[in-house]
C-alpha atoms as one frame of an Amber mdcrd trajectory, in Angstrom:
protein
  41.797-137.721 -43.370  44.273-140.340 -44.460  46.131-139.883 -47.705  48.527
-142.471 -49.412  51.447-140.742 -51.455  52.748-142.965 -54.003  55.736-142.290
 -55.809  56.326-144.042 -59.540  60.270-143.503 -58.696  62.045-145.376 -55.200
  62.413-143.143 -52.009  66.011-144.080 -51.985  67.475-141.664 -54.290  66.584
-137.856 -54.587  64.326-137.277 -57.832  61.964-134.428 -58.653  58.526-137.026
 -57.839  59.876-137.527 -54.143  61.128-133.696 -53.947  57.174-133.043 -55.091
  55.631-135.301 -53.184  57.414-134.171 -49.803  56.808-130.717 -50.132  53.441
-131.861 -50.811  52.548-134.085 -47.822  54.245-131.360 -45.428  51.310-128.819
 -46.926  48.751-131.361 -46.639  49.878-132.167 -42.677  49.819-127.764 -42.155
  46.501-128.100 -43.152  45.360-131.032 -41.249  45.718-134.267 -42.852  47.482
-137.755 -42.113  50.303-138.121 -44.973  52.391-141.702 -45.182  54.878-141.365
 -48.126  55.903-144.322 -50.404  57.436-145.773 -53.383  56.243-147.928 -55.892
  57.069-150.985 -54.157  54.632-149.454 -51.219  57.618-149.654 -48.798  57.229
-148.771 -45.110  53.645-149.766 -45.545  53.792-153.276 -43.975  53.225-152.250
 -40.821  50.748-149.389 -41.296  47.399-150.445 -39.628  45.931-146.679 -40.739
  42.666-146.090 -43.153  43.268-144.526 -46.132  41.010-142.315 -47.539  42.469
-141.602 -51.077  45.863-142.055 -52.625  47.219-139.446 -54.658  50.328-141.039
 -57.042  52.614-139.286 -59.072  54.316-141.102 -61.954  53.101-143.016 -65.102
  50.649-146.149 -65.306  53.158-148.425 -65.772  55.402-147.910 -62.547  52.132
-148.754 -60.442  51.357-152.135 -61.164  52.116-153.357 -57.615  49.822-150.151
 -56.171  46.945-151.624 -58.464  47.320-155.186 -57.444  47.828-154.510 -53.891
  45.455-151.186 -52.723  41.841-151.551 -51.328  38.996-150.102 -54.106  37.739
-148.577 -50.931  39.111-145.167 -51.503  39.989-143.879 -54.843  43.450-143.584
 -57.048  44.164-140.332 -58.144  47.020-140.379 -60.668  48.700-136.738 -60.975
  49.311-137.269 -64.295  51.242-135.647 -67.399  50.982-137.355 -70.996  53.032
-136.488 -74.030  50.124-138.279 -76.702  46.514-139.846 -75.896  47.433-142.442
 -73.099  45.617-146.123 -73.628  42.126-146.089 -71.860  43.034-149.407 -70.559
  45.872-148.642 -68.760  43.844-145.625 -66.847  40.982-147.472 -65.593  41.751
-147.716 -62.011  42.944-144.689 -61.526  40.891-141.199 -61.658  43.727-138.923
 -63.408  43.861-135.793 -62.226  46.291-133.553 -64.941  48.853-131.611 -64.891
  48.283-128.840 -67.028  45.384-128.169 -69.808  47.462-130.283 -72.602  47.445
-133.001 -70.577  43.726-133.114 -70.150  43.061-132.798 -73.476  45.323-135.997
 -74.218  43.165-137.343 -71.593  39.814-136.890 -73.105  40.872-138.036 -76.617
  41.544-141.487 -74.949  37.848-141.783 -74.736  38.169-141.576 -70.944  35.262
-139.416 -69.184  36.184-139.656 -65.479  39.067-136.830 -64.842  39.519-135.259
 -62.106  40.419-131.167 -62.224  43.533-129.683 -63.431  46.120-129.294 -60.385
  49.727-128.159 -61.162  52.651-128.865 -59.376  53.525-126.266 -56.615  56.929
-125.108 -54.445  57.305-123.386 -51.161  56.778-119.722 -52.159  59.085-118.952
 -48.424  62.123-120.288 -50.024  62.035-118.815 -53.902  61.802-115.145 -53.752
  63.398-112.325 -55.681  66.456-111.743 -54.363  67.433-107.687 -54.187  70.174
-105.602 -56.322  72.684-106.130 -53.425  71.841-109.898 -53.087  72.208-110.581
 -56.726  75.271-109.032 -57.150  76.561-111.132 -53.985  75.217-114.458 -55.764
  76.868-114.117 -58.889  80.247-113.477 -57.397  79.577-115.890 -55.335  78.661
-118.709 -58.219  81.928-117.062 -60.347  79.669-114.680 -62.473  80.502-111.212
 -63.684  78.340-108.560 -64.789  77.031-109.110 -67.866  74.174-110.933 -69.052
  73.886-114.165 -67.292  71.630-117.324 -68.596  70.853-120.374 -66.966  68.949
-123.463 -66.996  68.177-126.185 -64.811  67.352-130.100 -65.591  68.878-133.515
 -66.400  71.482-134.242 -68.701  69.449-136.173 -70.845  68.585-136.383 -74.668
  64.989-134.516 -74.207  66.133-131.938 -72.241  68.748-130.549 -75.166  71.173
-128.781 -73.125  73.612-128.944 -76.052  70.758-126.546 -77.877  71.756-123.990
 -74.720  75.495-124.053 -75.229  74.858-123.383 -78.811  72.543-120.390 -77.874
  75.675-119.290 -76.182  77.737-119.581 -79.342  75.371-117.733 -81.564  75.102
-114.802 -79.262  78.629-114.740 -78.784  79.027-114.630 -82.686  75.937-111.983
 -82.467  78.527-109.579 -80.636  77.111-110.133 -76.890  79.438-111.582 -74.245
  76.949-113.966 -72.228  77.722-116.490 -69.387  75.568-119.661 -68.562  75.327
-121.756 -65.702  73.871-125.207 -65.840  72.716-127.010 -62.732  72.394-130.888
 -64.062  73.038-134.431 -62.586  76.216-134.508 -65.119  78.592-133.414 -67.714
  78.746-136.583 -69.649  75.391-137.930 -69.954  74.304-141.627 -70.404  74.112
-141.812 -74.444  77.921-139.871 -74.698  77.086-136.399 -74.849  79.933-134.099
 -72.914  78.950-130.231 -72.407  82.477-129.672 -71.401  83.880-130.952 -74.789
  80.941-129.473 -76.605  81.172-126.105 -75.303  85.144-126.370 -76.511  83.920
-127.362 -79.829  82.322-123.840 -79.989  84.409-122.240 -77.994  82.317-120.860
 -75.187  84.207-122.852 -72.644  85.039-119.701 -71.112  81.708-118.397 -70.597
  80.179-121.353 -69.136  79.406-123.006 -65.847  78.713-126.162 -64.727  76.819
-127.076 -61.446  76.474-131.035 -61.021  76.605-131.223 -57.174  73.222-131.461
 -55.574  72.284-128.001 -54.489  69.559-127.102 -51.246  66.664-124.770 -51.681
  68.981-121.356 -50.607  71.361-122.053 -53.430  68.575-122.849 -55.828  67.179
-119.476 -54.884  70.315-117.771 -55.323  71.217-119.284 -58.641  67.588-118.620
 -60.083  68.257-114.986 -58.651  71.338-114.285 -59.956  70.356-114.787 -63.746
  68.962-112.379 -66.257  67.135-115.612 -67.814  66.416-118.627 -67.701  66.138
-120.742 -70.733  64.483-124.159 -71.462  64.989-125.492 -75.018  63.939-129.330
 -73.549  62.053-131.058 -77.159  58.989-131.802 -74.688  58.347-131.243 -70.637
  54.868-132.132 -69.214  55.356-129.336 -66.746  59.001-128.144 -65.832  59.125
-127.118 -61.695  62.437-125.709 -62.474  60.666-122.765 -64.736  58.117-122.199
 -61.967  60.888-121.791 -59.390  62.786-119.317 -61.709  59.353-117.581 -62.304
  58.672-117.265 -58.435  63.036-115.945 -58.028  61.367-113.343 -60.700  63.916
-114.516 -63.538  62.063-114.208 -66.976  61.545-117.127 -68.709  62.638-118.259
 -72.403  60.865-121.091 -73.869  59.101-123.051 -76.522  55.181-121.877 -76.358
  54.617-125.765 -75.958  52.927-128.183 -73.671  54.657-127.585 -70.095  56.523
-124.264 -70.339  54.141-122.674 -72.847  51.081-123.702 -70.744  53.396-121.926
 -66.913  54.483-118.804 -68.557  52.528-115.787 -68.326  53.850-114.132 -71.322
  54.991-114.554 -74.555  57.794-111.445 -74.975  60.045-114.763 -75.299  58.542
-117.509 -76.771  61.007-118.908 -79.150  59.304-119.534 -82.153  61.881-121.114
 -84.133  61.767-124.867 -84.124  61.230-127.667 -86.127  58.511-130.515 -85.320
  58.906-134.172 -85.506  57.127-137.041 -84.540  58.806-139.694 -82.451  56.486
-143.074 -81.490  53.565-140.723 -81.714  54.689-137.979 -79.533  54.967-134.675
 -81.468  58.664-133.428 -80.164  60.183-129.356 -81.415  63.646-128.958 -81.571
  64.607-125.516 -81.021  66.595-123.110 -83.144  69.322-122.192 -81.316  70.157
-119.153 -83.330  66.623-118.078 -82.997  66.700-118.578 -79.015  69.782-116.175
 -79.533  67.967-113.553 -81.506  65.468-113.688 -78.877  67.766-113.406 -75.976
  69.643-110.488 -77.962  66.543-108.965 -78.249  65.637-108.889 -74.713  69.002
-108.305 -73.506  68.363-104.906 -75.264  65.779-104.000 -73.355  65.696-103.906
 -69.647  62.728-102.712 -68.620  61.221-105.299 -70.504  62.781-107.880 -68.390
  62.137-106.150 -65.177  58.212-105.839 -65.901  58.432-109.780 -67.201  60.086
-110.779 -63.846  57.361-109.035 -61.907  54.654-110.912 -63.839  56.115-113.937
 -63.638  56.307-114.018 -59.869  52.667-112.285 -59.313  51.584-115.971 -61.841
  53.816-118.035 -59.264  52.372-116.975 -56.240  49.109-117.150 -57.951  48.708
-120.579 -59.240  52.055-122.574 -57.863  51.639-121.985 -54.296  52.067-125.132
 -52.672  49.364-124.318 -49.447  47.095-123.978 -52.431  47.963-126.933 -54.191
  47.482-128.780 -51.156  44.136-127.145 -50.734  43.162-128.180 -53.963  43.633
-131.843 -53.364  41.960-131.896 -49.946  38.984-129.906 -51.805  38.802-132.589
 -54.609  39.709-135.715 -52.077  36.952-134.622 -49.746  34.572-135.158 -53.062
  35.457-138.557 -53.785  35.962-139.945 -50.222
């Protein structure tokens, strides 16, 4: 079996849809099957004189107008899809989506579109994010400049939807709460593209001192180790159609605190810390929550009290990892449902 990987975003530059879609064909080749990677612009393809048998693309209708014009109706489209509102019909009608989560399939079916394939998540190699032991996380924080109190962290983009200014100013109201936290971001930048600076922002509220920032690009051991070496791990983002980052940190056994919203609220196995504070607004039709930042502080407070609590949330959130994220059984899933349109 022949399957086409299609990525919205070029090969060129690292991006979480390549990063996915590697990890991905090396599962599918373990477990027998012919994998040619691409990007949108079906590079390296010219060449190619090999049948395909399905292609699988990750990315939004828009980025594969190219794929559409260009691939042979004689093997099906799957698009691994995630949708923030009811997606035009139109603009699916090649492809056979195949969601992300539940949310997403719902937004599928209110399109008025009745051919969707099953719900597949994304998935990461279980070998490389493990719970690391007492020893080893005391060795990663010093190691990442950490001391021994409670340590947060979070993982993503410095971008407007991801609201890592909302994190720093969890930091400030649980420093003003009495409790002497640290954070570590991993993102692409400090400054971001619209202006934002979390250096001069965490000045502004004078946590400077209790935060870290990670913008280097950082391999799957020091991933592992920075997931590891946290007490949480916090998302605030105002909408994620999945989050890989949470899984990871789920899988490192690092409890989770989120929204209980599409993405995050769909992964997590729990709800001990669910932020419920937020307000809701609607933004070209797509319902986004901006967190309360003082109420992801009471939360975190709340927790921090508590750590048994965290202990038995770590545990469950690494038995759901190897449960559903598995990336030999995401593979597996796709040969499964490839197999039935082929």
């Amino acid at each position: 079996m022949t399957i086409l990987l299609v990525s919205g975003l070029t090969l060129e530059k690292p991006n979480s849809f390549n990063r996915q879609l590697t990890l991905l064909g090396a599962a599918l080749k373990k477990q027998g099957a012919c994998v040619l990677l691409t990007g949108p612009s079906l590079e390296g393809l010219e060449n190619s004189k090999m049948a395909v048998d399905a292609a699988l693309l990750l990315g939004y209708t828009d980025q594969f107008q190219l794929v559409q014009q260009q691939a042979s109706h004689d093997f099906p489209l799957f698009l691994w899809s995630q949708f923030s509102r009811a997606p035009d019909r139109s603009s699916l009608m090649p492809f056979i989506p195949v969601p992300l989560t539940a949310k997403t399939a719902q937004y599928i079916r209110e399109s008025g579109l009745q051919r969707i394939g099953p719900i597949i998540p994304h998935g990461i190699d279980l070998s490389l994010y493990l719970p690391l032991n007492r020893d080893e996380k005391k060795a990663c924080r010093a190691a990442w400049g950490l001391h021994n109190g409670l340590v947060i962290g979070t993982v993503g983009a410095h971008s407007r939807r991801k609201r890592l200014d909302l994190v720093v100013k969890t930091i400030h109201h649980l420093k003003r709460m009495g409790l002497e936290a640290e954070l570590i971001i991993k993102t692409d930048r400090n400054r971001s593209l619209d202006g934002e600076d979390l250096e001069e922002l965490a000045r502004v509220y004078e946590v400077l001192s209790s935060i870290h920032i990670v913008t280097r690009e950082l391999n799957e051991p020091e991933l592992r180790s920075l997931y590891g070496c946290l007490d949480i791990y916090i998302n605030l983002s105002e909408w994620e159609g999945f989050c890989i980052p949470i899984v990871e940190a789920l899988a490192c056994g690092t409890p989770v605190a989120c929204l209980p919203l599409q993405g995050p609220g769909e992964i997590v196995p729990y709800d001990r810390l669910f932020i419920q504070g937020y307000r809701q607004f609607d933004e070209n039709g797509t319902l986004l929550c901006e967190a309360d930042p003082e109420e992801a502080a009471k939360i975190i407070l709340h927790a921090a009290e508590k750590p048994a609590i965290l202990e038995e949330l770590g545990g469950l959130g690494t038995g759901e990892a190897q449960m559903r994220f598995d990336i030999q059984e995401v593979a597996r899933q796709w040969l499964e449902l490839i197999k039935k349109w082929a």
